[in-house]
C-alpha positions as CSV (number, residue, x, y, z in Angstrom):
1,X,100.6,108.2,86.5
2,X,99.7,105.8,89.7
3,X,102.5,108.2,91.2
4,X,100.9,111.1,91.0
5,X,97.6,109.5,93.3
6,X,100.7,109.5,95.9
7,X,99.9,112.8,97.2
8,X,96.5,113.6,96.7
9,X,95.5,113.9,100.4
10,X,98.1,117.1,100.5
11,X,97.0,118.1,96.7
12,X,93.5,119.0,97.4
13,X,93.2,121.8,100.2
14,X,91.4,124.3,96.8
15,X,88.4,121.0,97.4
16,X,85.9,123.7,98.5
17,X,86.2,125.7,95.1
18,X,83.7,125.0,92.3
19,X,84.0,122.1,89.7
20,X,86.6,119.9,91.3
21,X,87.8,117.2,89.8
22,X,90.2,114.3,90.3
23,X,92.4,115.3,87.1
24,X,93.0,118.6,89.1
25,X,93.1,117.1,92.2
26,X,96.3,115.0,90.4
27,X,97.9,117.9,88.6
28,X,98.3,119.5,92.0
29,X,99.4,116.4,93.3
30,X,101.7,116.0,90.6
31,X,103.5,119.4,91.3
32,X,103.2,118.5,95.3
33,X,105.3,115.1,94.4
34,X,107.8,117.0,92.8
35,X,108.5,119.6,94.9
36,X,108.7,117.0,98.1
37,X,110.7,114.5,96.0
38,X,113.7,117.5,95.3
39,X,114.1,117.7,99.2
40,X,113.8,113.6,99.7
41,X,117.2,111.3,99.6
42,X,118.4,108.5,101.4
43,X,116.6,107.1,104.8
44,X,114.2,110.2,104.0
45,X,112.4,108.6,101.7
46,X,109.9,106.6,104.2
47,X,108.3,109.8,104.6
48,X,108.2,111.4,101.4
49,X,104.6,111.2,101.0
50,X,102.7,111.8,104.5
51,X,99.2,111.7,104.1
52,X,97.0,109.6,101.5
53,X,98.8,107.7,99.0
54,X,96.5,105.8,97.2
55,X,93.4,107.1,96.1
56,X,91.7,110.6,95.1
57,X,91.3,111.3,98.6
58,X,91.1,114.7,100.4
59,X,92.7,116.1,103.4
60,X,89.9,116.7,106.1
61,X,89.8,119.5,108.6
62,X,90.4,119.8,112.1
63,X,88.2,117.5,113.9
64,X,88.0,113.7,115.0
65,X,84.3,112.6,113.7
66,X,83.7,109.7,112.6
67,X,81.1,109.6,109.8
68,X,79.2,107.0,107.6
69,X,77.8,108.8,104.5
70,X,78.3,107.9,100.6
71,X,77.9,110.8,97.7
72,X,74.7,111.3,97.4
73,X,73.9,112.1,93.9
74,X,72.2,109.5,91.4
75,X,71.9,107.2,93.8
76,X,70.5,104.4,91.1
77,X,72.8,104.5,88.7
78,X,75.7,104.4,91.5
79,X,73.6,101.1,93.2
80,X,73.6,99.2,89.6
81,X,77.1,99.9,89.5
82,X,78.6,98.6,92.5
83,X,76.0,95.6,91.8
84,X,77.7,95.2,88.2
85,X,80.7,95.4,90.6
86,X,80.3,92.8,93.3
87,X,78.6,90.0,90.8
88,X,82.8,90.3,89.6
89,X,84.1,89.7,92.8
90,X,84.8,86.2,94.7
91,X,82.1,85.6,97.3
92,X,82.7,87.2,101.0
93,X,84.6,89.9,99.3
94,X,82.1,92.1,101.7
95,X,79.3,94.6,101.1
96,X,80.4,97.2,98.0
97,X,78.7,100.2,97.9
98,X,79.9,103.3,95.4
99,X,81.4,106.3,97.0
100,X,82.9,109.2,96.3
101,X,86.2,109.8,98.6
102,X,86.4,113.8,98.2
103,X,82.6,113.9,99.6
104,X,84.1,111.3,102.7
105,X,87.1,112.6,103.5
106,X,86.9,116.2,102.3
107,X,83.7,116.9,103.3
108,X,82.9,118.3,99.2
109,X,79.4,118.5,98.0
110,X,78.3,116.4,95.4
111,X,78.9,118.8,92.7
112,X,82.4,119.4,93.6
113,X,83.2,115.8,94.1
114,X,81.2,115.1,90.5
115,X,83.7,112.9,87.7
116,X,82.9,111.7,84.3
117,X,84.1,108.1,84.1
118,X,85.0,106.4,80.9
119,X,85.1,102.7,81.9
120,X,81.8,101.0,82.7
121,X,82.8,100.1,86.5
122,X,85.3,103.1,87.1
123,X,85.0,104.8,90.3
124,X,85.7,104.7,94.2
125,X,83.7,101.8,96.0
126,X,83.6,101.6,99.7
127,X,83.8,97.8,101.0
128,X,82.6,96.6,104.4
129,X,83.6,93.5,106.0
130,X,83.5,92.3,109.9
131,X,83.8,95.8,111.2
132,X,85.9,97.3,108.8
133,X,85.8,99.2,105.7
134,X,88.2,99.0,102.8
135,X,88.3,100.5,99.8
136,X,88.5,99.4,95.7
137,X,89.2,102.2,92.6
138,X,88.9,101.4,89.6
139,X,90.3,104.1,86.9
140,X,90.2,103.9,82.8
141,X,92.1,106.1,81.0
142,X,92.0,106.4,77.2
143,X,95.3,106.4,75.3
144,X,94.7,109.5,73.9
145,X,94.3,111.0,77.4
146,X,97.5,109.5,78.1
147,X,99.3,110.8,75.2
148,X,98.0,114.0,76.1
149,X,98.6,114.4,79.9
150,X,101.9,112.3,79.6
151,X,103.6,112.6,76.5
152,X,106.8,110.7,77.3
153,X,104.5,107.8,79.1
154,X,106.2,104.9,78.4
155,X,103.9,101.8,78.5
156,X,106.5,99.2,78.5
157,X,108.4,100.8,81.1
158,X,109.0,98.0,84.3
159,X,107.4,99.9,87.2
160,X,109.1,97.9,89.9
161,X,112.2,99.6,88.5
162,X,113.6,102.7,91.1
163,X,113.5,105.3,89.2
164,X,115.4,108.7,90.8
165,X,114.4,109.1,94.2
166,X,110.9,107.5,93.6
167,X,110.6,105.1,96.9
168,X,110.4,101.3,96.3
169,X,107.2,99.2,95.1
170,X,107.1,96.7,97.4
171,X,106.5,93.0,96.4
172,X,106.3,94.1,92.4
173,X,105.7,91.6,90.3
174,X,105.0,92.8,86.2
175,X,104.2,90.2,84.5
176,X,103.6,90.8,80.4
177,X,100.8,88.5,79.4
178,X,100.6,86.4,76.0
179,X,98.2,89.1,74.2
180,X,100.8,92.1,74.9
181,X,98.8,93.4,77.9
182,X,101.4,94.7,80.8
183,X,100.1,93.8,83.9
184,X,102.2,95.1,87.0
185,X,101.1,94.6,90.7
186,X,102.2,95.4,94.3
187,X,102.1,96.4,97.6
188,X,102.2,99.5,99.8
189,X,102.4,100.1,103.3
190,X,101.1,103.5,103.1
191,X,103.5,104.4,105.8
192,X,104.5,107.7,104.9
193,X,104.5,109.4,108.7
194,X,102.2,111.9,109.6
195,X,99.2,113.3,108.1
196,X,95.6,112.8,108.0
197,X,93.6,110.5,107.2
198,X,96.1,107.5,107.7
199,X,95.3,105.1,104.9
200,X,96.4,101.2,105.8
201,X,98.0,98.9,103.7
202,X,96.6,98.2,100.5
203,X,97.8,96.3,96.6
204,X,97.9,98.8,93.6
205,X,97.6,97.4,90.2
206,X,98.4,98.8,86.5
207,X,96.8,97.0,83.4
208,X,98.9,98.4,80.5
209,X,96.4,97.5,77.4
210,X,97.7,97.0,73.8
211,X,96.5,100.3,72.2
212,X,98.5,102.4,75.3
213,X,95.2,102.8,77.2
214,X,95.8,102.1,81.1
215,X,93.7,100.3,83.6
216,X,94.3,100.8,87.1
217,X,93.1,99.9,90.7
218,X,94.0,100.3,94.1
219,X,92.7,97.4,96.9
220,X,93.1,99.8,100.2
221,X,92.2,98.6,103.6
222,X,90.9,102.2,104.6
223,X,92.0,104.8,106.3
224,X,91.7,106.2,109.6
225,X,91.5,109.7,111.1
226,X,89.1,112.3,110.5
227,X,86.1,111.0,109.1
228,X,87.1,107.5,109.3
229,X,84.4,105.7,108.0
230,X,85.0,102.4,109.9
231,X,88.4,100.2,111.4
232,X,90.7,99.2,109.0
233,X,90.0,95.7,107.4
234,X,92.6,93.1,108.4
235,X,93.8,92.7,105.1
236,X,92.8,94.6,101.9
237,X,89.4,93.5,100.1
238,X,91.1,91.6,96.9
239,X,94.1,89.9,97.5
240,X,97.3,89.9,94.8
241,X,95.5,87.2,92.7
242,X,92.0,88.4,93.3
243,X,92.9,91.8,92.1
244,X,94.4,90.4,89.0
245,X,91.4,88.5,88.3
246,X,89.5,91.8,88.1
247,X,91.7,94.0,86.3
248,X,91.9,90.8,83.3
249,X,88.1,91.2,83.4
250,X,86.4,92.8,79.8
251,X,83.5,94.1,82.2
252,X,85.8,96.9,83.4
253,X,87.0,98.4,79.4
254,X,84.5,100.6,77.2
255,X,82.8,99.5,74.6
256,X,85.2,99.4,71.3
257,X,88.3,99.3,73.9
258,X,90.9,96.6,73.8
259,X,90.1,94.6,76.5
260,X,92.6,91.7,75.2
């Protein structure tokens, strides 16, 4: 599932058409991935996903502008959340503001960039700290959506095992806590070779919960290129630990969900 964000940035050239949505936006990355990964072997696999790895982002036109702007719509709701957010994180995490990455990168309207979340604090969250912006995700899935978009999902499956030609999690640690939550963590270079935007270095995380339901965030330090929002940040906003500190937090699952 984390596999199929690999290639959204090449996914999502239909962004201008009506009623987009990230679960499109990773079906078509899901049939990118595989089609790239049939012609991939050996020392090719350091390039096997050029372009954004990480998050539901959007490959942007020609053009070197830099912009600031977040999605627009309920502008509220979006503040509380990112507050709900930030009183989670450690202090000088940064400023966290809720963004949407197709409206960023891709340029979408609101309406086309527009997602239903089912966790209380999912979404994309910009994060600005001495110069730079990062970025944090934060994605709930239900079981049953799992069952239903993956039917062979496995949850105990070790992620930092190679599977096929699937390239390497770097620095993967799983660790299987004492309720029977699955917890696997590591980190990504995000150099894949060309392609815009560039994304830095970042720590992606997988909370496998005890009912099958899946929690999962990505700690980016940007991205640069077209419509770079900012430098990269030196490092990404939550460290390892600090990003397993959030994902063990109840804040992030639904009501009735099986946060332990």
């Amino acid at each position: 599932m984390n596999d199929v964000r690999e290639l959204l940035g090449r996914a999502a050239e239909g962004a201008g058409h009506p009623g987009l949505t990230t679960d499109a936006v990773y079906a078509r990355a899901g049939r990118v991935r595989r089609r790239r990964r049939a012609a991939v072997s050996g020392a090719a696999l350091a390039v096997v996903a050029a372009g954004v790895v990480a998050f539901p982002g959007f490959a942007a036109g020609p053009g070197t502008e830099r912009t600031s702007v977040a999605a627009p719509a309920e502008k509220s709701g979006k503040e509380d959340r990112a507050g709900r957010l930030t009183a989670l994180l450690p202090s000088g995490v940064g400023t966290v503001e809720q963004v949407s990455l197709a409206v960023l990168i891709k340029n979408a309207t609101p309406e086309q960039a527009k997602e239903t979340y089912v966790g209380p604090l999912d979404g994309q969250y910009s994060v600005r700290r001495d110069g730079g912006v990062g970025f944090l995700t934060l994605s709930y899935t239900h079981r049953a959506q799992v069952a239903r978009k993956s039917p062979d999902f496995d949850p105990a499956a070790d992620l930092c095992v190679v599977r096929g030609k699937e390239p390497p999690r770097v620095d993967c640690v799983r660790e299987e806590l004492p309720d029977g939550r699955i917890l696997t963590i590591w980190h990504d270079s995000m150099d894949y070779g060309d392609g815009t935007p560039q994304w830095g270095p970042e720590f992606t995380a997988r909370l496998v919960l005890k009912d099958g339901s899946l929690l999962a965030a990505r700690s980016s330090t940007g991205y640069e290129g077209d419509r770079s929002q900012g430098p990269l940040l030196e490092s990404p906003p939550l460290d390892r630990t600090q990003l397993r500190d959030l994902l063990l937090r109840p804040e992030l699952v639904p009501a009735g969900g099986t946060a332990k």
